[in-house]
MARZARO-224803 format. One record per residue (C-alpha): residue number from 1; x, y, z. Coordinates in pm, whole numbers, plus 50000, padded with zeros to 5 digits. Each point is the difference from the previous one (the first is absolute). Layout:
% MARZARO-224803
seq: NUM	xx: X	yy: Y	zz: Z
...
% end
This chain:
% MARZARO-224803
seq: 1	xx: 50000	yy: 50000	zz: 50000
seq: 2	xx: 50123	yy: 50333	zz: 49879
seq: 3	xx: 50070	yy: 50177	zz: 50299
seq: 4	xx: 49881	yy: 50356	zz: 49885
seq: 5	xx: 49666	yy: 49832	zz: 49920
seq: 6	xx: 49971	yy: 49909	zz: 50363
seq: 7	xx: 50101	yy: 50384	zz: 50116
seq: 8	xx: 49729	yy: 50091	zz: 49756
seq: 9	xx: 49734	yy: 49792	zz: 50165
seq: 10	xx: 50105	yy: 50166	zz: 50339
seq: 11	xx: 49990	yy: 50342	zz: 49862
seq: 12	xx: 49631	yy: 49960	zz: 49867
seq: 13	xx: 49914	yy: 49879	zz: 50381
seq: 14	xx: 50139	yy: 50309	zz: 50159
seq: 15	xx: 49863	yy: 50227	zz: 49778
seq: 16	xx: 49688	yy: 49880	zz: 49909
seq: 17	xx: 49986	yy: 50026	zz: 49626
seq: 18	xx: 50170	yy: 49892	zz: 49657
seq: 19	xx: 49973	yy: 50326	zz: 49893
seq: 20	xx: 50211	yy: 50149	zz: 50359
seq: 21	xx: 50242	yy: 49715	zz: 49979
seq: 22	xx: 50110	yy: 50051	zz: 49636
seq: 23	xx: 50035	yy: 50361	zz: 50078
seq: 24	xx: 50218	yy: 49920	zz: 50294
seq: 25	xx: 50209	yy: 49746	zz: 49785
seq: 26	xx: 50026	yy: 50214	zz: 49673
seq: 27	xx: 49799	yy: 49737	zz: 49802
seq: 28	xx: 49710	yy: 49991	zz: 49783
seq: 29	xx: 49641	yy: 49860	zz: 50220
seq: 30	xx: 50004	yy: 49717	zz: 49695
seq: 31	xx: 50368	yy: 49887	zz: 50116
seq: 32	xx: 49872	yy: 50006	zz: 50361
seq: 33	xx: 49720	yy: 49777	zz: 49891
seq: 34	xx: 50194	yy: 49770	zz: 49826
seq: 35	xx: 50264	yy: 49932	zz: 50288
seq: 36	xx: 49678	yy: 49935	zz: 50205
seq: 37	xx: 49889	yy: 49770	zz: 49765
seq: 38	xx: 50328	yy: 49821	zz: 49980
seq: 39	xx: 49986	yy: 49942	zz: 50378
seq: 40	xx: 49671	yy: 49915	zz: 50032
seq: 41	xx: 50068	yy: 49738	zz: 49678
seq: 42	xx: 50296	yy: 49844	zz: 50191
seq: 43	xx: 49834	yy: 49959	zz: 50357
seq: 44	xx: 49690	yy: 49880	zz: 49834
seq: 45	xx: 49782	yy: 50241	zz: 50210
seq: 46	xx: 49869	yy: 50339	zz: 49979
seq: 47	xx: 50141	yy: 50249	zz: 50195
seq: 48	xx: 49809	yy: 50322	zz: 49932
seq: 49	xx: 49648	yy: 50094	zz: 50012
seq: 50	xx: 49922	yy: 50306	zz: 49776
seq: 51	xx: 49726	yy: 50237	zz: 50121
seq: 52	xx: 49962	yy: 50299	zz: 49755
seq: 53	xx: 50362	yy: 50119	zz: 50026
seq: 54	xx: 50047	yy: 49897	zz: 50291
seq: 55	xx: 50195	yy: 49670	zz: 50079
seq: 56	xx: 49947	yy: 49737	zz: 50280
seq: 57	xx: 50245	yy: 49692	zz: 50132
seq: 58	xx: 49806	yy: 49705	zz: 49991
seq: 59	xx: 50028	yy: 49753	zz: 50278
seq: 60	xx: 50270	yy: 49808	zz: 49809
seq: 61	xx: 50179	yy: 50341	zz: 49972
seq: 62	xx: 50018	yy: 50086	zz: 50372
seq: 63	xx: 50127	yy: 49662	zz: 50067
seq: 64	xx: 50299	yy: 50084	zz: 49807
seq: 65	xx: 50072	yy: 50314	zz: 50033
seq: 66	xx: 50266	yy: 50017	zz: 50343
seq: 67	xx: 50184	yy: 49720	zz: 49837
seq: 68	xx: 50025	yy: 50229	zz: 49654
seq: 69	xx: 50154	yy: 50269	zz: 50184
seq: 70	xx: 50184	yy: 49736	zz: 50224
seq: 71	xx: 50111	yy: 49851	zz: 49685
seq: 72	xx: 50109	yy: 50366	zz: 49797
seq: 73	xx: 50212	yy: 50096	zz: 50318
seq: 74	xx: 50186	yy: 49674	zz: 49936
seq: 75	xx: 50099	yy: 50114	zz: 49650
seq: 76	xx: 50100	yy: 50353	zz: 50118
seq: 77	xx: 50228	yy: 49853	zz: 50228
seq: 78	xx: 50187	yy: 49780	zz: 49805
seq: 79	xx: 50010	yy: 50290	zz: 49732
seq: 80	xx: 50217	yy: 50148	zz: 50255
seq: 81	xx: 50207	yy: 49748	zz: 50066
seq: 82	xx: 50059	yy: 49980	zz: 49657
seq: 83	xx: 50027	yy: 50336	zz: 49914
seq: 84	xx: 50386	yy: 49997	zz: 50114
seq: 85	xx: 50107	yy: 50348	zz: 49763
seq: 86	xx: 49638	yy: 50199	zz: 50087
seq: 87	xx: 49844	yy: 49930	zz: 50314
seq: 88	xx: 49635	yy: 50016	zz: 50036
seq: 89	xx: 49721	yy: 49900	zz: 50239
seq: 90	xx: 49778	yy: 50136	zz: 50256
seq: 91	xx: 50140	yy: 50083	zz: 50285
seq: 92	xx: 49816	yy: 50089	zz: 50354
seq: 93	xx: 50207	yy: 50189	zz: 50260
seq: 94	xx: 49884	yy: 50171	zz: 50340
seq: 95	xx: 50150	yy: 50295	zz: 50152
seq: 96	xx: 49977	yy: 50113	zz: 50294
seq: 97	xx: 49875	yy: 50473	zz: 50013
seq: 98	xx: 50350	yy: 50122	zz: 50063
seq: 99	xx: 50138	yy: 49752	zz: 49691
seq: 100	xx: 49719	yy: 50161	zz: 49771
seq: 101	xx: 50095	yy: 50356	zz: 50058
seq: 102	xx: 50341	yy: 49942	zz: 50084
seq: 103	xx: 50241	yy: 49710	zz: 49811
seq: 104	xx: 49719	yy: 49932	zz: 49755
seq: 105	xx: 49940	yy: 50247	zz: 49747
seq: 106	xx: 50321	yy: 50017	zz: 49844
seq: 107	xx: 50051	yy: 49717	zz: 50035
seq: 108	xx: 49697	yy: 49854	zz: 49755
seq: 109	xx: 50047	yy: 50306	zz: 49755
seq: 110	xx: 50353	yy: 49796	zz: 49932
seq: 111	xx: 49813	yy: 49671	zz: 49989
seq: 112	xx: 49739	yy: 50076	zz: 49752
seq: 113	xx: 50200	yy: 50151	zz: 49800
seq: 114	xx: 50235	yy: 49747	zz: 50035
seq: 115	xx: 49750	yy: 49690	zz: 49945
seq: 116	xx: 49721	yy: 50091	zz: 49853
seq: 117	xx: 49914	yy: 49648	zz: 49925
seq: 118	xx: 49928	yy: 49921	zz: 50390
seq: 119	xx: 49670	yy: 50053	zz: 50153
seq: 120	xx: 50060	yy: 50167	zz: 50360
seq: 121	xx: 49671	yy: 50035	zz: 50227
seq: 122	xx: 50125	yy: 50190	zz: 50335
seq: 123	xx: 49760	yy: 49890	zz: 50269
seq: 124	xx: 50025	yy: 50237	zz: 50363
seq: 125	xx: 49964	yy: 49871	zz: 50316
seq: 126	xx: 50177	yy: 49993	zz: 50393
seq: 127	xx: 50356	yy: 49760	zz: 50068
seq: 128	xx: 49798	yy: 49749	zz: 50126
seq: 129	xx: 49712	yy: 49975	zz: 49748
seq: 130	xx: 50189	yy: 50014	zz: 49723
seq: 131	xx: 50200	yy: 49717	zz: 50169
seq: 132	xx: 49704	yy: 49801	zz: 50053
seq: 133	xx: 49911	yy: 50029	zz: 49627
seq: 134	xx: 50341	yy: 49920	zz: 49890
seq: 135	xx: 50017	yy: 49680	zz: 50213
seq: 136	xx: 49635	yy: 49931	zz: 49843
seq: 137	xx: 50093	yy: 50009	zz: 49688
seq: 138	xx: 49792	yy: 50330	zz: 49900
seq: 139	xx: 50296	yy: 50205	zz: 49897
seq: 140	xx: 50307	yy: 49928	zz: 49834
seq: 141	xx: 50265	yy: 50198	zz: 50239
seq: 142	xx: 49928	yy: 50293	zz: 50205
seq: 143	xx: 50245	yy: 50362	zz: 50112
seq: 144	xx: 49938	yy: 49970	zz: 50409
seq: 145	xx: 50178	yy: 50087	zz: 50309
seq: 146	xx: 50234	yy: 49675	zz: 50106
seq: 147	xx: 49753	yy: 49784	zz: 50215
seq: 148	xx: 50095	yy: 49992	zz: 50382
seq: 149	xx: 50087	yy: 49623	zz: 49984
seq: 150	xx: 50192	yy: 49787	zz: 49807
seq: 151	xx: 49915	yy: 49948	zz: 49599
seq: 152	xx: 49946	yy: 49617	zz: 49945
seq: 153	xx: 50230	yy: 49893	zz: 49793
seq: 154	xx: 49768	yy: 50020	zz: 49678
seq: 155	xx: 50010	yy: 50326	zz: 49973
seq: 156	xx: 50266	yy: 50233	zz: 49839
seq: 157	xx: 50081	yy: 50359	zz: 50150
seq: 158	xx: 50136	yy: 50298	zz: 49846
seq: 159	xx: 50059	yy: 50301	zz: 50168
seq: 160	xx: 49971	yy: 50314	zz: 49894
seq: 161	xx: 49965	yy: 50266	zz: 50225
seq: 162	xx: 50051	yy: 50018	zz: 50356
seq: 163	xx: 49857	yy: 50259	zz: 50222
seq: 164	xx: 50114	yy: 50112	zz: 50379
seq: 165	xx: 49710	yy: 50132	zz: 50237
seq: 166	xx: 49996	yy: 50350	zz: 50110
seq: 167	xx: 49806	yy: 50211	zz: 50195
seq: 168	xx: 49732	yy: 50248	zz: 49777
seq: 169	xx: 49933	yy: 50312	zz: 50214
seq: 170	xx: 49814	yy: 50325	zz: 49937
seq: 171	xx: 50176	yy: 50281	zz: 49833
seq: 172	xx: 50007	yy: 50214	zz: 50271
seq: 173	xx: 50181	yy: 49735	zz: 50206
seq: 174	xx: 50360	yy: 50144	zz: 50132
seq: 175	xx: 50103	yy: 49679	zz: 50217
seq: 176	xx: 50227	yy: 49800	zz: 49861
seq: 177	xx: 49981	yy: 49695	zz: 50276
seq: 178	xx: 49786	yy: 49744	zz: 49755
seq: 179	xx: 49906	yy: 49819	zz: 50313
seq: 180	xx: 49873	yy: 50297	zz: 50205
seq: 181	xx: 49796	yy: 50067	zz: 49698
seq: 182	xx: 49826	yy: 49696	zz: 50007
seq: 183	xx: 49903	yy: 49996	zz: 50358
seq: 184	xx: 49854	yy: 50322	zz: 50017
seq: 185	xx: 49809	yy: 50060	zz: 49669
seq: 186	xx: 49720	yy: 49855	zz: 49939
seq: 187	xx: 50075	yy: 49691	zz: 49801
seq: 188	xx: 49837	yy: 49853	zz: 49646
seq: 189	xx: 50098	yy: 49685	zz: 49972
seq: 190	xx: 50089	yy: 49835	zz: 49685
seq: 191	xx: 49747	yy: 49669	zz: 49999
seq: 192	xx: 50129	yy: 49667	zz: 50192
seq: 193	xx: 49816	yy: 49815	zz: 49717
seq: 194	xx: 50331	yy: 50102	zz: 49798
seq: 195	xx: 50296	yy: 49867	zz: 50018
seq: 196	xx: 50143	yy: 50299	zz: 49995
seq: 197	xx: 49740	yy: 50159	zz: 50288
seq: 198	xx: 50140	yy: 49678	zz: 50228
seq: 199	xx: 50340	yy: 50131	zz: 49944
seq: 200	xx: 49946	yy: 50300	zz: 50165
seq: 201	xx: 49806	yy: 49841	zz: 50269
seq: 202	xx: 50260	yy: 49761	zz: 50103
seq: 203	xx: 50251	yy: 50303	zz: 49974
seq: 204	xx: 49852	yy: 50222	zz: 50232
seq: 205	xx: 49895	yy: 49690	zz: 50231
seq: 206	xx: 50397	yy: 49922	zz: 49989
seq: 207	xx: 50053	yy: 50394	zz: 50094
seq: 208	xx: 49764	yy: 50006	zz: 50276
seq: 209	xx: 49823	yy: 50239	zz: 49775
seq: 210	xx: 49594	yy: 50070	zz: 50135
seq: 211	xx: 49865	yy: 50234	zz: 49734
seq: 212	xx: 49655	yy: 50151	zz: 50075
seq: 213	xx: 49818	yy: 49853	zz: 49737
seq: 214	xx: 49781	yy: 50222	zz: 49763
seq: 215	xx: 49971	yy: 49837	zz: 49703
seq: 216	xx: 50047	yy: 49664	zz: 49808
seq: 217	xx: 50031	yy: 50010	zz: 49618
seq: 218	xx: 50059	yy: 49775	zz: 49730
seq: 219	xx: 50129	yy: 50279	zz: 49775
seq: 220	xx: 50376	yy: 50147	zz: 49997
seq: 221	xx: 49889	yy: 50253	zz: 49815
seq: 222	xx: 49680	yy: 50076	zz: 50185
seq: 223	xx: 50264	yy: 49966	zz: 50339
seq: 224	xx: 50208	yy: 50269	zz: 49837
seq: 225	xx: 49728	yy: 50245	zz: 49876
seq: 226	xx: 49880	yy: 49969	zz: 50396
seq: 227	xx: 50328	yy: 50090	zz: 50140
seq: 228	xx: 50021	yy: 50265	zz: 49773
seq: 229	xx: 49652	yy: 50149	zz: 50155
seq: 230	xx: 50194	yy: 49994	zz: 50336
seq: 231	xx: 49755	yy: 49693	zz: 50146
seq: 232	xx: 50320	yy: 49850	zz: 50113
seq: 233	xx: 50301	yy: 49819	zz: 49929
seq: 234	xx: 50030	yy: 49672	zz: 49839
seq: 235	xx: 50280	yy: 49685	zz: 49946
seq: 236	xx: 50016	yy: 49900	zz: 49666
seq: 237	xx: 50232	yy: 49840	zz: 49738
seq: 238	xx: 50153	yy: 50245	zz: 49802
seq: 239	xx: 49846	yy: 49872	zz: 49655
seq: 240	xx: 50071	yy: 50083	zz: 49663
seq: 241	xx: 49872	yy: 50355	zz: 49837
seq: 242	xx: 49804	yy: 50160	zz: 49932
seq: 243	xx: 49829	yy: 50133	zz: 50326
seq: 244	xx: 49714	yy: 50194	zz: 49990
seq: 245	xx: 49997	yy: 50315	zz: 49841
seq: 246	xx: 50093	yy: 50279	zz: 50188
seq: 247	xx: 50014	yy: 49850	zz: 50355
seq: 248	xx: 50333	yy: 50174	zz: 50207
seq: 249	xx: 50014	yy: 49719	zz: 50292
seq: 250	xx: 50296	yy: 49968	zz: 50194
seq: 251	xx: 50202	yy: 49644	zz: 49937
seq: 252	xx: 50219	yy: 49949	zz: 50311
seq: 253	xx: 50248	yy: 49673	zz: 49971
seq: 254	xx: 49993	yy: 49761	zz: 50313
seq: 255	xx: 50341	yy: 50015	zz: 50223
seq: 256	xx: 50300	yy: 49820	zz: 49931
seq: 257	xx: 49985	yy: 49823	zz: 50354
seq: 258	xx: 49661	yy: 49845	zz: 49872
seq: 259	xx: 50017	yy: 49967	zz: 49609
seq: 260	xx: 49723	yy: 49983	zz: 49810
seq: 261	xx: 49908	yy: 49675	zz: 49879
seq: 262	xx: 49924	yy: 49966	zz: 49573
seq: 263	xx: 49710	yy: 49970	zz: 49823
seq: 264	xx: 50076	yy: 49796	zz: 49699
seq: 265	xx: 49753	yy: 50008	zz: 49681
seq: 266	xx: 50100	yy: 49728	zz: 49720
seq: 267	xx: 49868	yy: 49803	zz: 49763
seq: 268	xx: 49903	yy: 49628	zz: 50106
seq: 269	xx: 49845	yy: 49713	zz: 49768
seq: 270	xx: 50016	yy: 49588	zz: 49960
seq: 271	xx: 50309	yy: 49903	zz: 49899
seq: 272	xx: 49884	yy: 49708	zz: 49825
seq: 273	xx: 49733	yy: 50227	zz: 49855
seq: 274	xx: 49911	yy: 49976	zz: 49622
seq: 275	xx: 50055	yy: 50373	zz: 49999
seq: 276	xx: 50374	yy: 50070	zz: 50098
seq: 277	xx: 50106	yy: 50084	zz: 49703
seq: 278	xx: 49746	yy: 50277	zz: 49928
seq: 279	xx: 50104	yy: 50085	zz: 50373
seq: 280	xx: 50381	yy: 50030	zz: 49925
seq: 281	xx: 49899	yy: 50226	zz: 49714
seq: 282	xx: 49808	yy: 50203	zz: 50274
seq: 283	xx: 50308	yy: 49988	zz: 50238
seq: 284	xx: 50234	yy: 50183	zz: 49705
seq: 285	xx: 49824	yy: 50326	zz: 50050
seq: 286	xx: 50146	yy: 49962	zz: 50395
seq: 287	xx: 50317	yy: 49954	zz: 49874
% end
């Protein structure tokens, strides 16, 4: 079975008509039609039920149709194992906010430029979500902060960035103690769901550090924009710019007699994964 007749029969599923699918392929409706027919000739069943313009999958149509698309992803992937001199392939990768704003963008204007012929869907998420994903097979590799245990040995890690906490203040703070700071602003905390929020919390817990809480965010950028407004200090990993526009917040390092520990942000996938060498092609922009 041609294997572009079977895209075609997937095509006039999703969109609901011959006349939609042969626009979205760039074919005539009677070439649609006859790929249909084709199909339906070599399963020995009908697969469409036409209703005005309108198309329908029959019963014997929906009982094919995950294995189709089971069966198409198959043939992508060995075209890019094969494709040794152009790779190509889809390619799903999650990132963590910081990475999109941050190590991202320049990043992927170099890669599409670069290979054109890949098929890169960037999905968002937190560390430990897109971790989850990646470990359930919904995403390919994914740009997080280093988990706070260690990798199994399946996994591959690639640093690329790694980021010391500091202390965010308001920009009318004159102190330069970072740990006087802390105990006597208010404090926004950056969320314990993070890795990187726990960070902090086992830093200050270290420090005999008690804050007076104000705030818990999920959002660097929403922590900085807060600070900025004078609500009160924060301890945060000093992540990749941009910042937001126009905020003037005070970034104080920690002391020397307590150094700061490192957020790390890399790139993590299977390395037995179908996908690596898509992945090293991503990895070149890093290097």
């Amino acid at each position: 079975m041609d294997t572009r007749f079977l895209e075609t029969f997937l095509v006039v599923i999703e969109r609901g008509s011959l006349a939609e699918a042969a626009r979205h392929l760039n074919v005539t409706p009677a070439a649609i039609a006859q790929r249909i027919h084709a199909i339906e000739e070599e399963i020995g069943l009908e697969l469409l039920q036409r209703n005005g313009r309108t198309v329908q999958p029959t019963d014997h149509a929906a009982a094919i149709i995950e294995q189709a698309r089971n069966i198409l992803q198959q043939v992508r992937e060995l075209r890019t194992i094969a494709a040794l001199d152009k790779p190509s392939g889809k390619l799903r990768v999650g990132a963590i906010s910081t990475a999109l704003t941050g190590i991202l963008p320049q990043a992927l204007g170099r890669f599409f430029h670069l290979f054109p012929d890949i098929e890169l869907h960037v999905i968002p998420g937190s560390s430990s979500s897109l971790y989850e994903q990646l470990r359930n097979g919904a995403i390919d590799a994914a740009f997080i902060v280093c988990p706070p245990f260690e990798l199994p040995k399946m996994y591959e890690w690639h640093n690329i960035r790694s980021e010391p906490l500091i202390v965010i203040a308001p920009p009318d703070e004159k102190r330069k103690d970072p740990f006087r700071i802390l105990k006597t602003h208010r404090f926004i905390r950056y969320d314990r769901n993070h890795w990187g929020g726990r960070q902090a919390d086992t830093y200050m817990i270290q420090h005999n550090i008690c804050p007076r809480e104000q705030l818990e965010l999920d959002s660097l950028e929403a922590i900085a924009l807060m600070v900025n407004e004078g609500i009160g200090a924060s301890l945060v990993p000093d992540w990749a710019p941009p910042w937001p526009e126009g905020i003037r917040v005070r970034k104080i390092s920690l002391p020397a007699s307590a150094p700061a520990p490192q957020r790390h942000v890399g790139l993590i996938w299977p390395s037995t994964s179908s996908r690596t060498r898509l992945i090293n092609r991503l990895l070149q922009m890093f290097k």
